[in-house]
VEXKEKE-39043 format. One record per atom (N, C-alpha, C): residue in three letters; z negated, x, y; atom name; residue number from 1. Coordinates in Angstrom, 1 decimal, m for minus. Layout:
// residues N
R   residuo       pz       px       py   atomo   num
R       ALA        Z        X        Y      CA   NUM
...
END
This chain:
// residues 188
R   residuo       pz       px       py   atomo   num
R       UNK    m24.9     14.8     m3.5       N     1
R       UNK    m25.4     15.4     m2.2      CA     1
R       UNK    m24.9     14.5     m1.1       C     1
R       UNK    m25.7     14.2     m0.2       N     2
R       UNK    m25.5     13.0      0.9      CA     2
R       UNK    m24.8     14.2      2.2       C     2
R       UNK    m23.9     13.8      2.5       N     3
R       UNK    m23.4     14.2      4.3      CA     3
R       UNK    m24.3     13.8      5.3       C     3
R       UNK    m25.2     14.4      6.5       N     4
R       UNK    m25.1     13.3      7.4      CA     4
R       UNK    m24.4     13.6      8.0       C     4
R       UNK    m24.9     12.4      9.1       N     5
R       UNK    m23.7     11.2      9.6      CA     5
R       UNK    m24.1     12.8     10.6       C     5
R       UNK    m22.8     12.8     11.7       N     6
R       UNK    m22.6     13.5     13.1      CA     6
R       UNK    m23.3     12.7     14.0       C     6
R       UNK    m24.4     13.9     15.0       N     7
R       UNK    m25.0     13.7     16.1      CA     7
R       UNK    m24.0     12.5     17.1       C     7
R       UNK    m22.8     13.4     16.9       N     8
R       UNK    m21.7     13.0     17.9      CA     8
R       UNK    m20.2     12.3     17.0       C     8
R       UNK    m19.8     11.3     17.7       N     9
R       UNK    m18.8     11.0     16.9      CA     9
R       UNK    m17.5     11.6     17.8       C     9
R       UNK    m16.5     12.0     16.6       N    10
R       UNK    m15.5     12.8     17.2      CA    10
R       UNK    m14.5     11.9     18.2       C    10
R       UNK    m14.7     10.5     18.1       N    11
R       UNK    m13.6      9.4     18.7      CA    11
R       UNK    m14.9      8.7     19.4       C    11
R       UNK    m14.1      7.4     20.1       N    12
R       UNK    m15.4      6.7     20.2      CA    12
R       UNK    m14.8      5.3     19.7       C    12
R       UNK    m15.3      4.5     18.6       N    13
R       UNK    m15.1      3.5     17.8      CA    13
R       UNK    m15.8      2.4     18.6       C    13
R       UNK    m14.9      1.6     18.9       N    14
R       UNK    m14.7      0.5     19.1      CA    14
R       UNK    m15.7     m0.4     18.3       C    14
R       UNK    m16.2     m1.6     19.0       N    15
R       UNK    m17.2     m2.6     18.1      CA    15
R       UNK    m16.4     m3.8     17.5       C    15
R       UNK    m15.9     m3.4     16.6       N    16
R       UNK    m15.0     m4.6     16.2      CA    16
R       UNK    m15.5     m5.9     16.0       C    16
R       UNK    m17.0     m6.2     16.0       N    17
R       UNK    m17.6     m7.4     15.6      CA    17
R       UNK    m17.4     m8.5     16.4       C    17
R       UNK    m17.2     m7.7     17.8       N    18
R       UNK    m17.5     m8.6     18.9      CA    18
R       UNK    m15.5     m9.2     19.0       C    18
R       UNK    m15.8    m10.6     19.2       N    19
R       UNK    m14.2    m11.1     19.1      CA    19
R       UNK    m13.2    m10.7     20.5       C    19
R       UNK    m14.0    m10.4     21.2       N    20
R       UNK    m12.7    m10.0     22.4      CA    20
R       UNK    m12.1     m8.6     22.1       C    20
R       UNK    m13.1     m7.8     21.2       N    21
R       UNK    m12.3     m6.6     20.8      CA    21
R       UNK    m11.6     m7.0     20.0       C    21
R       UNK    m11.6     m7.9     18.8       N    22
R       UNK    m11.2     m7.7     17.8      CA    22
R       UNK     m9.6     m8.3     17.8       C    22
R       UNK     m9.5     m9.6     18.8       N    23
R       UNK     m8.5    m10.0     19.4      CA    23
R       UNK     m7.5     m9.2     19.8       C    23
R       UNK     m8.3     m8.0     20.8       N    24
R       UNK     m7.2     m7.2     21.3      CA    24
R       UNK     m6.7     m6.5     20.4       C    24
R       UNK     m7.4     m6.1     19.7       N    25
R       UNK     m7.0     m5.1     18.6      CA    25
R       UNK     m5.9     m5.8     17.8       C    25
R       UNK     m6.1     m7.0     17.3       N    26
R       UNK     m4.7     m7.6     16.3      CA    26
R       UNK     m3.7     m8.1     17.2       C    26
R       UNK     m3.5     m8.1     18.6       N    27
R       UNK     m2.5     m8.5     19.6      CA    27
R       UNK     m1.9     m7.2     19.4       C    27
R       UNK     m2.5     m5.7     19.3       N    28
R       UNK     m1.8     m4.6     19.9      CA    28
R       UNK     m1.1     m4.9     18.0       C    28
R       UNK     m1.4     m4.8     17.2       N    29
R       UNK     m1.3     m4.8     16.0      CA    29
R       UNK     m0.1     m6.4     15.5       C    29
R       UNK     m0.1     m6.9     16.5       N    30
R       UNK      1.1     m7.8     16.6      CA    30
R       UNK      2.2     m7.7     17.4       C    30
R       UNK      2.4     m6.9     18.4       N    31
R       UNK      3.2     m6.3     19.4      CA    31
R       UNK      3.6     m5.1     18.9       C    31
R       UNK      3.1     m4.4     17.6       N    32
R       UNK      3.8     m3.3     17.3      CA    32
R       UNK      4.9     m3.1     17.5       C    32
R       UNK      5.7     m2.1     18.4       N    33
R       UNK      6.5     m2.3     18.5      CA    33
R       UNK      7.6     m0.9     17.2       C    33
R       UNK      8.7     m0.7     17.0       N    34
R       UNK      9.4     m0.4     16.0      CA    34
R       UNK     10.4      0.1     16.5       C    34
R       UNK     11.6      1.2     16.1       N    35
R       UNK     12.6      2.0     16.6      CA    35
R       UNK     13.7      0.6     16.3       C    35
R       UNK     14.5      0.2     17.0       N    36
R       UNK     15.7     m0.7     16.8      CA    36
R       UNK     16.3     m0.4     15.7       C    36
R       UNK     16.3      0.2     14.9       N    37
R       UNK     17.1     m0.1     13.4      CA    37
R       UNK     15.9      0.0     12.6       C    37
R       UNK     14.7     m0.1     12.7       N    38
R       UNK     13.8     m0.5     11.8      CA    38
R       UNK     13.3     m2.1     12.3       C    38
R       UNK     13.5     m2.7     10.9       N    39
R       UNK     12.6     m4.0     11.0      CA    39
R       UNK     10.9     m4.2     10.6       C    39
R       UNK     10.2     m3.3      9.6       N    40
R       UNK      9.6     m3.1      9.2      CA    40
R       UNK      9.1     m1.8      9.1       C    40
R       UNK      7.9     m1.7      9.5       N    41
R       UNK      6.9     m0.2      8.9      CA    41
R       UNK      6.8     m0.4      7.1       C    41
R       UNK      7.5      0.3      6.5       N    42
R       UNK      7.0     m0.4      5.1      CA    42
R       UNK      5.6      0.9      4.5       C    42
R       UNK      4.7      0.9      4.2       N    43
R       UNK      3.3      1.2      3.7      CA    43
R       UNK      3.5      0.8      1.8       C    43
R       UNK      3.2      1.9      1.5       N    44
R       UNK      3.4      2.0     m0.1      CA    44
R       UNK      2.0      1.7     m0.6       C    44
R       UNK      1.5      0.7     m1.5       N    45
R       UNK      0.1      1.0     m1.9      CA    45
R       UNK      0.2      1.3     m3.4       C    45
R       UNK     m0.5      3.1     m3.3       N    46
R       UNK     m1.0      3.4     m4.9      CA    46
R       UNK     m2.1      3.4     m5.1       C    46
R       UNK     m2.4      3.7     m6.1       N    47
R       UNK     m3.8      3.9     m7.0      CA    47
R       UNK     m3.7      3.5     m8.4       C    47
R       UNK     m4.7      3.8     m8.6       N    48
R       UNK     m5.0      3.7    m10.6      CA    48
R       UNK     m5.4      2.3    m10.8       C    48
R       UNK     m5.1      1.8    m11.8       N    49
R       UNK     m5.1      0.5    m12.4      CA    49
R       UNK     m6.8      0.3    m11.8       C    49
R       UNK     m6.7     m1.2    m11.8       N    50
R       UNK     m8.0     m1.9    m11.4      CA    50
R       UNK     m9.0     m1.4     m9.8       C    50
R       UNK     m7.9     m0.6     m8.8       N    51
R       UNK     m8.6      0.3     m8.0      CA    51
R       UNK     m8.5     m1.1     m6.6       C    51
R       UNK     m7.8     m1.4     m6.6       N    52
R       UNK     m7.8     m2.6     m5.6      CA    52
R       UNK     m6.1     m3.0     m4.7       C    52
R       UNK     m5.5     m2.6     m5.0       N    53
R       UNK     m4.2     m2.7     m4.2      CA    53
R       UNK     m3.8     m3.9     m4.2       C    53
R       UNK     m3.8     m4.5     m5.0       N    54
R       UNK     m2.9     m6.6     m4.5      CA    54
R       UNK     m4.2     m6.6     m3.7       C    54
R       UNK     m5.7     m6.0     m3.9       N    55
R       UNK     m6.7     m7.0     m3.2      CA    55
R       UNK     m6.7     m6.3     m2.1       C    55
R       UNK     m6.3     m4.9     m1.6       N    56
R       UNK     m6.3     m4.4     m0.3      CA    56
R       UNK     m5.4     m5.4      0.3       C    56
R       UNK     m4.4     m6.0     m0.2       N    57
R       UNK     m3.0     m6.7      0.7      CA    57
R       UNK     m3.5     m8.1      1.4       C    57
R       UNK     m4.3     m8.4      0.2       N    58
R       UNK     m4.7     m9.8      0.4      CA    58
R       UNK     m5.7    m10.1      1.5       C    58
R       UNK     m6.8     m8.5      1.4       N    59
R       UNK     m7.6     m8.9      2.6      CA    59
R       UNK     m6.8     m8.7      4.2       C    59
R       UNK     m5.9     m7.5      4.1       N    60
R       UNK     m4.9     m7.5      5.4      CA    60
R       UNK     m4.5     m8.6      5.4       C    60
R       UNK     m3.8     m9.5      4.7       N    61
R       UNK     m3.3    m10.4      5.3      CA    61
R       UNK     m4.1    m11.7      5.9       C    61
R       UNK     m5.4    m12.0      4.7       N    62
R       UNK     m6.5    m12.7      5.5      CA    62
R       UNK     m6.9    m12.8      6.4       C    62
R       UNK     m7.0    m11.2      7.5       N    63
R       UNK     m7.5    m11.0      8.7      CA    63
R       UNK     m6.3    m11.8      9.7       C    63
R       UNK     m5.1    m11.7      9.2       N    64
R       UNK     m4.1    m12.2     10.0      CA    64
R       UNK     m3.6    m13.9      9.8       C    64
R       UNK     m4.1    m14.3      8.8       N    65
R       UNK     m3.9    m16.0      8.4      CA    65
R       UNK     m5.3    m16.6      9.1       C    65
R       UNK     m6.2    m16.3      9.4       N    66
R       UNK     m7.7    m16.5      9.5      CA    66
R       UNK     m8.2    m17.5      8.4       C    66
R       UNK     m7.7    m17.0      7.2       N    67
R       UNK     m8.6    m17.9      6.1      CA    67
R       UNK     m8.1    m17.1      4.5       C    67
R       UNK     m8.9    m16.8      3.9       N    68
R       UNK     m8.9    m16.0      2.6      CA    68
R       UNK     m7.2    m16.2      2.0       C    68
R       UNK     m7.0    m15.2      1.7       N    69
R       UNK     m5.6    m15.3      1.3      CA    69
R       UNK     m4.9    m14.9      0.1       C    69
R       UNK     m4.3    m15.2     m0.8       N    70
R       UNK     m4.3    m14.7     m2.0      CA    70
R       UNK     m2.5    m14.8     m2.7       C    70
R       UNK     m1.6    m14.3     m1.6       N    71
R       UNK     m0.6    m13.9     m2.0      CA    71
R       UNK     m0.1    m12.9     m3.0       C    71
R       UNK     m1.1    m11.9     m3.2       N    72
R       UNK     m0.9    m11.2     m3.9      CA    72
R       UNK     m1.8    m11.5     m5.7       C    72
R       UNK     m1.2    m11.3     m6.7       N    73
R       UNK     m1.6    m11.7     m8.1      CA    73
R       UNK     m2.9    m10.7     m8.2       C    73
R       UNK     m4.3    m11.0     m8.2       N    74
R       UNK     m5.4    m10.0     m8.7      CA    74
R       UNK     m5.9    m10.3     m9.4       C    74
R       UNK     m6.9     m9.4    m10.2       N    75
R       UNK     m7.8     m9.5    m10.9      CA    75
R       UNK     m8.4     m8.3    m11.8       C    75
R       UNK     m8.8     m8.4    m12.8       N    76
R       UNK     m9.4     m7.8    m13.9      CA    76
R       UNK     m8.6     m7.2    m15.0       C    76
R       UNK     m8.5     m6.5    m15.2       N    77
R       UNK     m7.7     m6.0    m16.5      CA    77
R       UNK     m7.5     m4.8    m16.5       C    77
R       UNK     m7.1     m4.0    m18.6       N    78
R       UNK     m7.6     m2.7    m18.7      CA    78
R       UNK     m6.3     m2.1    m17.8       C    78
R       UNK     m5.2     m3.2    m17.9       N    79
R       UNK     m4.2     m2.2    m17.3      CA    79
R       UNK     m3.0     m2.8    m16.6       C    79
R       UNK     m2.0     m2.7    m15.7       N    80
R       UNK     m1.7     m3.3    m14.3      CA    80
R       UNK     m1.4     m4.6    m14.6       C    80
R       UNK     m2.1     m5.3    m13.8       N    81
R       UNK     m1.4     m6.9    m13.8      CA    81
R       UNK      0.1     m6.6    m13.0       C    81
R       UNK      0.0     m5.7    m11.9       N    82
R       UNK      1.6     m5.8    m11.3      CA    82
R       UNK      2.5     m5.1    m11.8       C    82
R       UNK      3.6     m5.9    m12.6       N    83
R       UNK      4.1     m5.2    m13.2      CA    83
R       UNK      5.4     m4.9    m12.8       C    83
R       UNK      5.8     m6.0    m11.4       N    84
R       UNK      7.0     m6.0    m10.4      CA    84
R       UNK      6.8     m5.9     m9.1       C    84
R       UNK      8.0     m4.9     m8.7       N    85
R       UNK      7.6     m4.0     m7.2      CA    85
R       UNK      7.6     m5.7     m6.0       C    85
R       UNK      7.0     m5.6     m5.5       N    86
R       UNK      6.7     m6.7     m4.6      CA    86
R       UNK      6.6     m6.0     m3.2       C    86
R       UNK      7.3     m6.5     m2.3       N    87
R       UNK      7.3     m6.6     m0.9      CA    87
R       UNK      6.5     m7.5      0.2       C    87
R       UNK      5.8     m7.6      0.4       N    88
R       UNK      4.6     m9.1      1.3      CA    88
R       UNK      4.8     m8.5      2.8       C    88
R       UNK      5.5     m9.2      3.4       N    89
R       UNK      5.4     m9.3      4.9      CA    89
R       UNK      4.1    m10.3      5.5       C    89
R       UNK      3.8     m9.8      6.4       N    90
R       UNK      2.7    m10.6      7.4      CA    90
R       UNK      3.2    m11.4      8.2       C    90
R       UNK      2.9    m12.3      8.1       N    91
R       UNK      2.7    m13.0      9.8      CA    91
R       UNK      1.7    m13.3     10.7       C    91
R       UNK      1.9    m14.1     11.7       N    92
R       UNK      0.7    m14.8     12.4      CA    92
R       UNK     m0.1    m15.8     11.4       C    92
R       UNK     m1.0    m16.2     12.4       N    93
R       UNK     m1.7    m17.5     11.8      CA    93
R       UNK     m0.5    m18.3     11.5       C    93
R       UNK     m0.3    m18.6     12.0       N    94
R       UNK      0.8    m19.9     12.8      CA    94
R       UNK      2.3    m19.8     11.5       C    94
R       UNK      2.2    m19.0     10.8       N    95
R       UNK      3.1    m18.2     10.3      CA    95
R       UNK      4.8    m17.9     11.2       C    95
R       UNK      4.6    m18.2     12.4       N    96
R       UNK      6.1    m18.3     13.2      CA    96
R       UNK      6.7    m16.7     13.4       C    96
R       UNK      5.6    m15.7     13.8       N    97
R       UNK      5.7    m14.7     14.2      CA    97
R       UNK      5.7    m13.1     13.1       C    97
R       UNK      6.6    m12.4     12.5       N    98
R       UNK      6.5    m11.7     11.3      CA    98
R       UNK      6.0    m10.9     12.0       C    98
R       UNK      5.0    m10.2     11.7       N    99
R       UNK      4.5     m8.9     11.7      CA    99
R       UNK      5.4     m7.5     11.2       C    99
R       UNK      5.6     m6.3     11.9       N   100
R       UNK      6.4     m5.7     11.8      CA   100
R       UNK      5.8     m4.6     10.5       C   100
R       UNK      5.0     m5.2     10.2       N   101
R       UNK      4.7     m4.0      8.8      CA   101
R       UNK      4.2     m4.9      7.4       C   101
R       UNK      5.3     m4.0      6.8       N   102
R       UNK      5.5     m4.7      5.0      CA   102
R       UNK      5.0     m4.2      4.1       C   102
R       UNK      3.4     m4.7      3.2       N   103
R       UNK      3.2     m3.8      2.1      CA   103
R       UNK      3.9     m3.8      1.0       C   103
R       UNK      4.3     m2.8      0.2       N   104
R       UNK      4.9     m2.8     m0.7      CA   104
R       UNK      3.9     m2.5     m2.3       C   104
R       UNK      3.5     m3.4     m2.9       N   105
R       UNK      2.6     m3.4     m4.1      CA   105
R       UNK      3.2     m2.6     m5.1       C   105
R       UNK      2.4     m1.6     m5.7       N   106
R       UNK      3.3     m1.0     m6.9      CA   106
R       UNK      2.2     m1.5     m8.5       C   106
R       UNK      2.6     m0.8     m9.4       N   107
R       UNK      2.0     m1.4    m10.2      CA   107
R       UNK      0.9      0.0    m11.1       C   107
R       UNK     m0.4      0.0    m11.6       N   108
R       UNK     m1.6      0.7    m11.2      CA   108
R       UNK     m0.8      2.4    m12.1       C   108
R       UNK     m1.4      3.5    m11.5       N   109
R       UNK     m1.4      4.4    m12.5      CA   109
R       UNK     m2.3      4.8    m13.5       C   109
R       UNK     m2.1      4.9    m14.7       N   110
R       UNK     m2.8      5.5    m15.9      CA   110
R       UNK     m3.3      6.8    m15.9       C   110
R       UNK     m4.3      7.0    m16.6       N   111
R       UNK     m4.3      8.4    m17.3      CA   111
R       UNK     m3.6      8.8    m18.3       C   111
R       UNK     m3.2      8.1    m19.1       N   112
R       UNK     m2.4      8.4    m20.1      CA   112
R       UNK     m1.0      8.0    m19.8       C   112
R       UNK      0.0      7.9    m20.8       N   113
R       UNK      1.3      7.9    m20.9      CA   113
R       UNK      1.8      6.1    m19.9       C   113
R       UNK      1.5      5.3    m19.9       N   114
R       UNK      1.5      3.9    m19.7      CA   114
R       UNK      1.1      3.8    m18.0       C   114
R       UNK      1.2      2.7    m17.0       N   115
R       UNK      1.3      2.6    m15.9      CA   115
R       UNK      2.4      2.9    m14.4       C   115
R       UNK      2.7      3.1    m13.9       N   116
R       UNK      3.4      3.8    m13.1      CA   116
R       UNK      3.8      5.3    m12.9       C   116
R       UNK      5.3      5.2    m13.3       N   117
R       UNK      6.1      6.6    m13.7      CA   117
R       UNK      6.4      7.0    m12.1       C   117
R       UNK      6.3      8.5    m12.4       N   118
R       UNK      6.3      9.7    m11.3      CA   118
R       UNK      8.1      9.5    m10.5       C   118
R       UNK      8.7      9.0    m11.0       N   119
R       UNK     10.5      9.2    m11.1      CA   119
R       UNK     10.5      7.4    m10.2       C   119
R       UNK      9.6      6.7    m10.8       N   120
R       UNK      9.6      5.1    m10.0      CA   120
R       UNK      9.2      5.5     m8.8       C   120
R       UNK      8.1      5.8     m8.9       N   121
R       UNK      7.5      5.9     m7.3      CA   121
R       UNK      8.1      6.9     m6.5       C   121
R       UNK      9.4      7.6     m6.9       N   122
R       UNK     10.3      8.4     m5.9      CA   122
R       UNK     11.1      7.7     m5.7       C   122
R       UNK     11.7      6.8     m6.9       N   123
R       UNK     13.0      5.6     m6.1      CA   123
R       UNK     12.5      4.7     m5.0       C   123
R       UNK     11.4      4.1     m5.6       N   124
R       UNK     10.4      3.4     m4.1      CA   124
R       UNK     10.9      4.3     m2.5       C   124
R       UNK     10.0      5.4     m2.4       N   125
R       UNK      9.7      6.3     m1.7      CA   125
R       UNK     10.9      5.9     m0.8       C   125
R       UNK     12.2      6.4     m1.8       N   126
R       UNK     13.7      6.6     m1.5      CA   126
R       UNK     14.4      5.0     m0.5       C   126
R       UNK     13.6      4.3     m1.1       N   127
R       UNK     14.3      3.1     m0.4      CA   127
R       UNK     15.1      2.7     m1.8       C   127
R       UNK     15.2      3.2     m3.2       N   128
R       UNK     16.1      2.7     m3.8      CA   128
R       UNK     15.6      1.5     m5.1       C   128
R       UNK     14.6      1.0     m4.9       N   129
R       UNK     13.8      0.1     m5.6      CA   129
R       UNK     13.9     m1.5     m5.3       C   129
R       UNK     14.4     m2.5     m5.8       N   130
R       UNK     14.4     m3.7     m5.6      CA   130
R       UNK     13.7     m4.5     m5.6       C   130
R       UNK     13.7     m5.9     m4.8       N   131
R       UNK     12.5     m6.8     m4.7      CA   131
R       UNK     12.4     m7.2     m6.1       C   131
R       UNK     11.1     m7.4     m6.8       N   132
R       UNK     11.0     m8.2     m8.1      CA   132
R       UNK     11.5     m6.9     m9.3       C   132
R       UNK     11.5     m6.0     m9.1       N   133
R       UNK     12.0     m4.7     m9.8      CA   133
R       UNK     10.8     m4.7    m10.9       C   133
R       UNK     11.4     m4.6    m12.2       N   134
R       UNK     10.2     m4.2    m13.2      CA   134
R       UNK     10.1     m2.9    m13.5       C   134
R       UNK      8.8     m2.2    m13.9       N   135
R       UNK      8.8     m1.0    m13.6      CA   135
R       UNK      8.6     m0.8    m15.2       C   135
R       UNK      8.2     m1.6    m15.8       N   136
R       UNK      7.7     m1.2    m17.2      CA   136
R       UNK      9.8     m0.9    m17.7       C   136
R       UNK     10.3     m1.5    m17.3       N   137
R       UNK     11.5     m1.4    m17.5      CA   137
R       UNK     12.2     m0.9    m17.0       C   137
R       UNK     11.4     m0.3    m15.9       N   138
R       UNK     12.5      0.9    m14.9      CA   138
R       UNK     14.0      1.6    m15.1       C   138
R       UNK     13.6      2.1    m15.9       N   139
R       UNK     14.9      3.0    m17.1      CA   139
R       UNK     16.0      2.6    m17.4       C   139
R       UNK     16.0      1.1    m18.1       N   140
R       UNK     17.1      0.5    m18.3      CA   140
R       UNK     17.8     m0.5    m17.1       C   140
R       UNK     17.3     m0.8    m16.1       N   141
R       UNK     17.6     m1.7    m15.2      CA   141
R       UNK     17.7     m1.3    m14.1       C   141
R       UNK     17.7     m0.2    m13.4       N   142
R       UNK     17.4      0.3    m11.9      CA   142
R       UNK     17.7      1.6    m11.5       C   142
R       UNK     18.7      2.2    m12.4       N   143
R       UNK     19.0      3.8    m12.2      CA   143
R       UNK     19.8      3.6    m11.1       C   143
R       UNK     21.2      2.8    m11.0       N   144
R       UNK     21.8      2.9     m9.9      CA   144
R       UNK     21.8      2.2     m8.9       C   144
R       UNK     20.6      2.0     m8.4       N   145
R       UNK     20.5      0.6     m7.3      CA   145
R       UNK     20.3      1.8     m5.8       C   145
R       UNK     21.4      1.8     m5.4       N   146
R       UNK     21.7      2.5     m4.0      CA   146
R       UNK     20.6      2.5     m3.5       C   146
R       UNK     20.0      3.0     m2.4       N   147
R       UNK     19.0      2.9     m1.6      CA   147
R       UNK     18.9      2.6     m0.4       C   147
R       UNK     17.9      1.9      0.2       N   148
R       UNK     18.7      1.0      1.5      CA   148
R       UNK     17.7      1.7      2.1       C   148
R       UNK     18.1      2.0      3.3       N   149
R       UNK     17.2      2.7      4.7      CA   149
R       UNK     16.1      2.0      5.6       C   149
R       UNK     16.4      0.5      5.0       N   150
R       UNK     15.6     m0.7      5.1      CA   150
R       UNK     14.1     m0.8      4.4       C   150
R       UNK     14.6      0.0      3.3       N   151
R       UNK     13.5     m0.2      2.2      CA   151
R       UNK     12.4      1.2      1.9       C   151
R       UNK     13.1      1.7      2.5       N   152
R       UNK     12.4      3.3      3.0      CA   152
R       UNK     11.0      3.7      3.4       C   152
R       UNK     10.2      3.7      2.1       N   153
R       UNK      8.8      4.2      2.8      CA   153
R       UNK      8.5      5.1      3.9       C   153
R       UNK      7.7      4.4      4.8       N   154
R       UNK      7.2      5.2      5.9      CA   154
R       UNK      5.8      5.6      5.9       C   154
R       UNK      5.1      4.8      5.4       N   155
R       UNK      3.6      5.5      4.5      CA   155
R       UNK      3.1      4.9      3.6       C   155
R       UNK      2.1      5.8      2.9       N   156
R       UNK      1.7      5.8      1.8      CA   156
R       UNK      0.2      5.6      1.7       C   156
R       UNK     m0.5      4.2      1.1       N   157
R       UNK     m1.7      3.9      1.3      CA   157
R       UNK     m2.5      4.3      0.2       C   157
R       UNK     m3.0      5.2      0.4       N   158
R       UNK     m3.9      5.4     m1.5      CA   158
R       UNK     m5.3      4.9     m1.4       C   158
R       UNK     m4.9      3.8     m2.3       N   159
R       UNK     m5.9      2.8     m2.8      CA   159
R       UNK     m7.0      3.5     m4.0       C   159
R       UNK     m8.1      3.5     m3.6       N   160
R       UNK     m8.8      4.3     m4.8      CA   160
R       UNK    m10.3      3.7     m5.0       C   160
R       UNK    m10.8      3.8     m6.6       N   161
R       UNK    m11.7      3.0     m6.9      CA   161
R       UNK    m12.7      3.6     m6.4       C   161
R       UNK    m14.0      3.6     m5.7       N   162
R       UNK    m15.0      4.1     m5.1      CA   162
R       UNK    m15.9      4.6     m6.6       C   162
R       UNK    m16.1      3.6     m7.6       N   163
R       UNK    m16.9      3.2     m8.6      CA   163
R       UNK    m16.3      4.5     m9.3       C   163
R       UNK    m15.4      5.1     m9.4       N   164
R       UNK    m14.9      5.8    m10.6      CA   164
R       UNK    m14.3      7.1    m10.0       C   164
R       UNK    m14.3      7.3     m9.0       N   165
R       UNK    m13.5      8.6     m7.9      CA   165
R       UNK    m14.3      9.8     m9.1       C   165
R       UNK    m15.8     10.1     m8.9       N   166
R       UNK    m16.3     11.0     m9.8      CA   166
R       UNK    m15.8     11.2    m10.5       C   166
R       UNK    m15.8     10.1    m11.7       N   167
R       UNK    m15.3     10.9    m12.8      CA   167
R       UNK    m13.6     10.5    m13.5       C   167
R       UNK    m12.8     10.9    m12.0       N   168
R       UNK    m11.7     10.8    m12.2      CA   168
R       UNK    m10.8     11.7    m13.1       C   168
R       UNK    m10.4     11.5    m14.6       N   169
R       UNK     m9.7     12.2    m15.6      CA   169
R       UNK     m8.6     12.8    m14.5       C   169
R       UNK     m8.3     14.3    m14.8       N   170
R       UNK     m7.7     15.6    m14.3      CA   170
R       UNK     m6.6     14.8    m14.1       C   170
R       UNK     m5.7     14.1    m15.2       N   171
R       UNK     m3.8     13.9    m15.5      CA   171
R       UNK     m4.5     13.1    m14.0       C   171
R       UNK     m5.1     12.3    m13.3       N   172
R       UNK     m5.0     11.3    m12.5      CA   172
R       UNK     m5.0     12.1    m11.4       C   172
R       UNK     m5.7     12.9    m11.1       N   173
R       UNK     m5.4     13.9     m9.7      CA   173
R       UNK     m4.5     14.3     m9.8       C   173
R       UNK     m4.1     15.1    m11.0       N   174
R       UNK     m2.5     15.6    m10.7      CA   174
R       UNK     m1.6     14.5    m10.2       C   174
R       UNK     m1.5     13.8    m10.8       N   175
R       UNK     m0.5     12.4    m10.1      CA   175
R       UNK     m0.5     12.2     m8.8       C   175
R       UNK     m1.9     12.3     m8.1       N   176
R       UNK     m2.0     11.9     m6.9      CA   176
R       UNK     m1.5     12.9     m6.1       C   176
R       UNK     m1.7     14.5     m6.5       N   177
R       UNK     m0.9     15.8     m5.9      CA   177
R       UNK      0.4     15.8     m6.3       C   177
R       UNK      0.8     15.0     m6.9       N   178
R       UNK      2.4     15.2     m7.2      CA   178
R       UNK      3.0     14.4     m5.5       C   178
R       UNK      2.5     12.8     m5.9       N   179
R       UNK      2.8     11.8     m5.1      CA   179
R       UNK      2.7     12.5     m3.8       C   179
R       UNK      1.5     13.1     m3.3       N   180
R       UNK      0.9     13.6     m2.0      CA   180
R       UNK      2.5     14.4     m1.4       C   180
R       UNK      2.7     15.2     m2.5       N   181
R       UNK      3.6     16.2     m2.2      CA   181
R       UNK      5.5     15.6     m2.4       C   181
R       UNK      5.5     14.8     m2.8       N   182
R       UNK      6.5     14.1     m2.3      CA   182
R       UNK      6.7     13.5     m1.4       C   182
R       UNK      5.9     13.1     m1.0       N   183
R       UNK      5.2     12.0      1.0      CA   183
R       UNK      5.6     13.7      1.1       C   183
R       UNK      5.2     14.4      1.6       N   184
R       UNK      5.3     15.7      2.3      CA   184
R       UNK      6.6     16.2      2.1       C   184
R       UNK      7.4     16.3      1.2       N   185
R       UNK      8.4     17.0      0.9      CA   185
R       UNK      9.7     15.8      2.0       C   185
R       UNK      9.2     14.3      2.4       N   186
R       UNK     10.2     13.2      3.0      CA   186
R       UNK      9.5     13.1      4.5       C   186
R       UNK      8.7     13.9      4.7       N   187
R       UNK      8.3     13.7      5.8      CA   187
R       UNK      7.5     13.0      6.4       C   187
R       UNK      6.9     12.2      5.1       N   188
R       UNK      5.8     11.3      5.5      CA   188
R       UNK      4.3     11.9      6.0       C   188
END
């Protein structure tokens, strides 16, 4: 069943095509400014295997290198190529200037038993997850890694496949209501 679109739009959206908007727009988006004990907005990106997350990062960062960018590892496969928590900071073109918001890549969720565990993605959340952290090995290597207030998710991006939302298997929503409700229970 199709939506239509609103007579009226509830905001009024900006024409991003035209470059003196679009300029302004990534100046305010470079001036972000940040509470003095934060250095970073850190942005969690989930979703189910093959849904787009390294390639959501890579196009943010593109917009900000002005030329295709491919920091993050993507591609094809039944099940996550990321299999270590990764941190990607932005910069300018110019690379001189860091951008004050860090995505944090996790690695895809499954339907079944395999992918990213419910107990990882709360150490994340927590700040208590390490750069280069393997998740398939979470268990044995990462139970007591303190948690830094640095590393502290502030939001949570849910990356989701367009192509397969329909006929998304039930365990996979649950996941996402679990997640949802942990952002909510920290204040996100």
């Amino acid at each position: 069943m199709l939506i239509p679109l609103p007579k009226k739009f509830w905001r009024e959206v900006q024409d991003f095509t035209k470059d003196e908007e679009r300029e302004k727009l990534l100046e305010e988006i470079k001036n972000f400014d940040l509470p003095n004990h934060l250095k970073y907005l850190n942005v969690l990106l989930v979703g189910q295997v093959r849904a787009g997350k390294s390639s959501f990062f890579n196009n943010v960062d593109s917009i900000f290198q002005g030329f295709v960018s491919s920091k993050a590892d993507c591609g094809l496969s039944s099940h996550s190529l990321t299999v270590l928590y990764k941190k990607y900071e932005l910069t300018d073109k110019e690379g001189q200037k860091p951008l004050k918001f860090r995505f944090c890549d996790t690695m895809g969720l499954e339907d079944n038993k395999g992918g990213l565990r419910m107990d990882a993605i709360i150490k994340v959340l927590d700040g208590g997850m390490p750069q280069g952290a393997n998740f398939v090995e979470f268990d044995k290597t990462h139970e007591d890694v303190p948690a830094k207030i640095e590393d502290k998710i502030h939001c949570v991006c849910f990356v989701i496949d367009s192509t397969t939302f329909s006929s998304m298997h039930q365990n996979m929503i649950e996941q996402w209501i679990h997640i949802r409700k942990q952002c909510r229970d920290r204040g996100m």
